[in-house]
C-alpha positions in Angstrom: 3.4 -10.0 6.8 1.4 -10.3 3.7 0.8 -6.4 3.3 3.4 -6.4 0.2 1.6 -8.5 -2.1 -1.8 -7.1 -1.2 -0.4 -3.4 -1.8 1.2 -4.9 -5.4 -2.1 -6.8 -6.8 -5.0 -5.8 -4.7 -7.0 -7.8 -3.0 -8.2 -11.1 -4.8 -10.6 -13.6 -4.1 -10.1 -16.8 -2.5 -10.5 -18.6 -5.7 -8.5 -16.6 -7.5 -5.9 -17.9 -5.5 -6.4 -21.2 -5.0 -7.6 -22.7 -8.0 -5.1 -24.5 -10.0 -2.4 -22.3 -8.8 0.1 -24.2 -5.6 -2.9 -25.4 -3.7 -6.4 -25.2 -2.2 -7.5 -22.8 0.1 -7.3 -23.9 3.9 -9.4 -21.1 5.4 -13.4 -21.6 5.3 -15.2 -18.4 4.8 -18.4 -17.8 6.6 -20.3 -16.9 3.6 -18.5 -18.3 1.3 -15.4 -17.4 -0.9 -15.2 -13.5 -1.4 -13.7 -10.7 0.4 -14.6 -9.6 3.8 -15.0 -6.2 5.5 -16.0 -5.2 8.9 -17.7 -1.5 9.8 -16.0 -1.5 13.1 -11.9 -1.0 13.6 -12.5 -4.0 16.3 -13.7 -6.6 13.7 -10.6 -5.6 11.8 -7.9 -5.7 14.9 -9.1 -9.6 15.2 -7.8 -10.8 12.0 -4.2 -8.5 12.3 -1.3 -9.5 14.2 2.4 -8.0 14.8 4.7 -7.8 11.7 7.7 -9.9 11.8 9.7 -6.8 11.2 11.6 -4.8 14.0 8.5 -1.9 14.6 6.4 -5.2 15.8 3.1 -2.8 14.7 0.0 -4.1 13.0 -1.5 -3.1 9.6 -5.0 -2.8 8.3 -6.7 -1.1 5.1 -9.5 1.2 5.2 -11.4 0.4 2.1 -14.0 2.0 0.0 -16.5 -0.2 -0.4 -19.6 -0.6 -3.5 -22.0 -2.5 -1.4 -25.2 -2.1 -3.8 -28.3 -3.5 -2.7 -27.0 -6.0 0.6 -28.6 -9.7 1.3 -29.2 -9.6 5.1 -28.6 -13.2 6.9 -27.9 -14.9 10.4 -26.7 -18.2 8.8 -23.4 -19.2 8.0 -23.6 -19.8 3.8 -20.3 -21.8 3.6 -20.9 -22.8 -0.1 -21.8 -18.7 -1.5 -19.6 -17.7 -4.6 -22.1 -14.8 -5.3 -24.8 -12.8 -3.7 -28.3 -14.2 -4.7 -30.4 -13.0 -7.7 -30.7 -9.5 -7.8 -28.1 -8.6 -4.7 -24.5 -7.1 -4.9 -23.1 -8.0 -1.6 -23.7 -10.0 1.7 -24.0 -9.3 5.2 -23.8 -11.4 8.4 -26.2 -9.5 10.6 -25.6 -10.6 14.3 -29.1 -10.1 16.2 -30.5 -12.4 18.6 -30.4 -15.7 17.4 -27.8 -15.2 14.6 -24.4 -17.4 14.5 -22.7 -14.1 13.8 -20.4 -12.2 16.7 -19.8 -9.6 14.7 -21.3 -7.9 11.6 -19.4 -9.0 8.3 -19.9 -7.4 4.8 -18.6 -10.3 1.7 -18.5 -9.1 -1.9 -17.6 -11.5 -4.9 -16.2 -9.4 -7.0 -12.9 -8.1 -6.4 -13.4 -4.3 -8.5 -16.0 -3.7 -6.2 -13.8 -2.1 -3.5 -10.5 -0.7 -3.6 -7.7 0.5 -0.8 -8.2 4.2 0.6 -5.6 4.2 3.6 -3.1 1.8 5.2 -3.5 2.1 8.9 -0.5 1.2 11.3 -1.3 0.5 14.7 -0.9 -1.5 18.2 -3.2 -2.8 20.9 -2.7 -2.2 24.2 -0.8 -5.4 25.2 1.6 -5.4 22.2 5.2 -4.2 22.6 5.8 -2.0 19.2 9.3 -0.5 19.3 9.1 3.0 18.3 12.4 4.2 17.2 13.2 8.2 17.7 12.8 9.0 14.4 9.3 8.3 14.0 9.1 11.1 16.7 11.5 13.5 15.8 10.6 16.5 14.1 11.2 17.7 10.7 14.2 20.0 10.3 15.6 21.7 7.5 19.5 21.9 6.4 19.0 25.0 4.2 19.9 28.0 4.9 17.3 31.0 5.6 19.1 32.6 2.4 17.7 29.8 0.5 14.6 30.1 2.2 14.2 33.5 0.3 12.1 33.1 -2.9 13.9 32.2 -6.2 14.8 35.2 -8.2 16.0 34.8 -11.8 19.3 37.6 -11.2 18.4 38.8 -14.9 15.3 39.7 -14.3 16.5 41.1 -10.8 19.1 43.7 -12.4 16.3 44.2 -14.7 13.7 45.5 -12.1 16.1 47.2 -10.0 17.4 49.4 -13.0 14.1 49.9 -13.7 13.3 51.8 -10.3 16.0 54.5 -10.7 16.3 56.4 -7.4 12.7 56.2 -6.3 13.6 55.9 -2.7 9.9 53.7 -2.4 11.1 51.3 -4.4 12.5 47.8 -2.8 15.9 46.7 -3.8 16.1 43.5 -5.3 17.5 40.9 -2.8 21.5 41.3 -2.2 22.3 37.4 -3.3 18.9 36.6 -5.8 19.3 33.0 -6.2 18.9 31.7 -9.9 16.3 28.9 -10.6 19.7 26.8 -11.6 20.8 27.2 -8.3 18.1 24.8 -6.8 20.6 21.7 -8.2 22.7 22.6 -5.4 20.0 22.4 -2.9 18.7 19.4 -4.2 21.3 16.8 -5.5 20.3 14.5 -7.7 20.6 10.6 -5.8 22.7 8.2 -6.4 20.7 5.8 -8.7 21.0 1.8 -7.3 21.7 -0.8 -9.6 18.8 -2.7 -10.9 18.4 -5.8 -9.1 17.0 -9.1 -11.0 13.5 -9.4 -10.0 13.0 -12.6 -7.5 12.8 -13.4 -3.6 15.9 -12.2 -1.8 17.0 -13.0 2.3 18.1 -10.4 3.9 21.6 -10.7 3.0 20.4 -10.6 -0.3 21.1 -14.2 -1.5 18.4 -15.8 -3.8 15.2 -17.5 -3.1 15.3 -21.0 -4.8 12.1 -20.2 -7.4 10.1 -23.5 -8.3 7.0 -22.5 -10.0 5.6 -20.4 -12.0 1.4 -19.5 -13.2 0.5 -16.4 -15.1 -2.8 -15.3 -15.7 -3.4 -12.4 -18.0 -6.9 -10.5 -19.6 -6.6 -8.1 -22.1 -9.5 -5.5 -23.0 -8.8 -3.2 -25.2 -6.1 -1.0 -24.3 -5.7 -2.5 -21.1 -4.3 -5.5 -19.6 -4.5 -7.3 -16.4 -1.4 -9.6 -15.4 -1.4 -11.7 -12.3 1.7 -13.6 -11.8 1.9 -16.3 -9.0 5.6 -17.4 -7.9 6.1 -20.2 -5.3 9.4 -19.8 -3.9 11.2 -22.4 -1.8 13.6 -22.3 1.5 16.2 -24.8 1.3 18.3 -23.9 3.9 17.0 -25.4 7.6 16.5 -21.8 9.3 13.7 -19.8 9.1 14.2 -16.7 7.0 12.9 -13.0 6.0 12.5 -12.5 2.6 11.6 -9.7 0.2 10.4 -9.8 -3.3 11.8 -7.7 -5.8 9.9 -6.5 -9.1 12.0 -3.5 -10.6 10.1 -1.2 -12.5 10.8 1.1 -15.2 10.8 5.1 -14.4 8.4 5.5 -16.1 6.4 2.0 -15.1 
């Protein structure tokens, strides 16, 4: 469920989060406050459950990773906001004796690792529904005289009266289809109206917004914006939302 925002700002640390911005951070990290990774699909599966949305699948991110030189350790190291003097990353190593289950790779700095490949899955007791289309095969609605290579029809009657009567010579095709053609094959879309950015319900009513934080680092020619929104449900019923941020064409 929280796929959306991770896909629109990255991953962030804990801290990042939680300090100073609607809260403090419930979850205790077992090495601390940075972002976690397993090397097994398993380790991964624990921590994802079914989407609230009608597929009922899971999601998780296969990430590329700058480790660097790794501390090793078997002991939870609640209080860690960085790897020790002259290490990059942390790992929970789980060998006889340790209080890890499973091996666990930390990293405190968020621009070490960035998202390769969203992965959607199910385990075997989870009911995803599947609906045909997600099985159906591609087809195509043109036509196999569109399927034909474009011809500019200039150029066509050029090369044809260029062959004379040389019987070896191939005719040029009997309808050559002109590069402006291609607008009929492929209409341009009906553009939506832009919609105010905000949290809409599905019927497309308005999340109450209440807060507001922005963070922002500028370096050089480049900027980095993070903009934290706490939205609240007045209404007494539980409700599935979606945030919209319209974008330039261009953006």
């Amino acid at each position: 469920s929280n796929f959306m925002g991770i896909l629109s700002r990255g991953l962030l640390l804990p801290k990042t989060l939680a300090s100073g911005n609607f809260g403090k951070r419930r979850d205790v990290g077992m090495l601390g406050a940075g972002i976690y990774f397993g090397d097994v699909v398993s380790t991964a599966s624990i921590y994802a459950s079914p989407g609230n949305s009608s597929r009922q699948t899971r999601l998780l991110a296969i990430n590329e990773v700058a480790l660097g030189t790794i501390f090793e350790t078997t002991k939870h190291c609640y209080d860690f906001t960085s790897p020790p003097t002259n290490f990059q990353s942390v790992k929970g190593v789980v060998r006889p004796g340790s209080q890890f289950t499973e091996d666990e790779y930390v990293v405190y700095n968020a621009r070490q690792q960035r998202i390769k490949y969203l992965v959607e899955f199910s385990l075997p007791n989870d009911k995803p529904v599947i609906s045909s289309d997600d099985a159906a095969p591609v087809s195509s609605s043109i036509d196999e005289d569109a399927k034909k290579p474009f011809v500019n029809s200039k150029q066509a009657a050029k090369d044809k009266a260029s062959a004379g009567n040389n019987d070896d010579s191939e005719d040029a095709p009997d309808h050559p289809v002109d590069i402006t053609d291609s607008k009929a094959l492929f209409p341009k879309k009906e553009v939506a109206p832009k919609q105010s950015a905000g949290l809409y319900d599905s019927s497309g009513n308005g999340v109450p917004l209440k807060e507001t934080a922005i963070r922002g680092k500028i370096v050089d020619l480049i900027a980095e914006v993070v903009v934290f929104q706490l939205f609240f449900n007045d209404s007494e019923k539980f409700i599935e939302a979606k945030y919209v941020f319209p974008l330039d064409e261009m953006g």
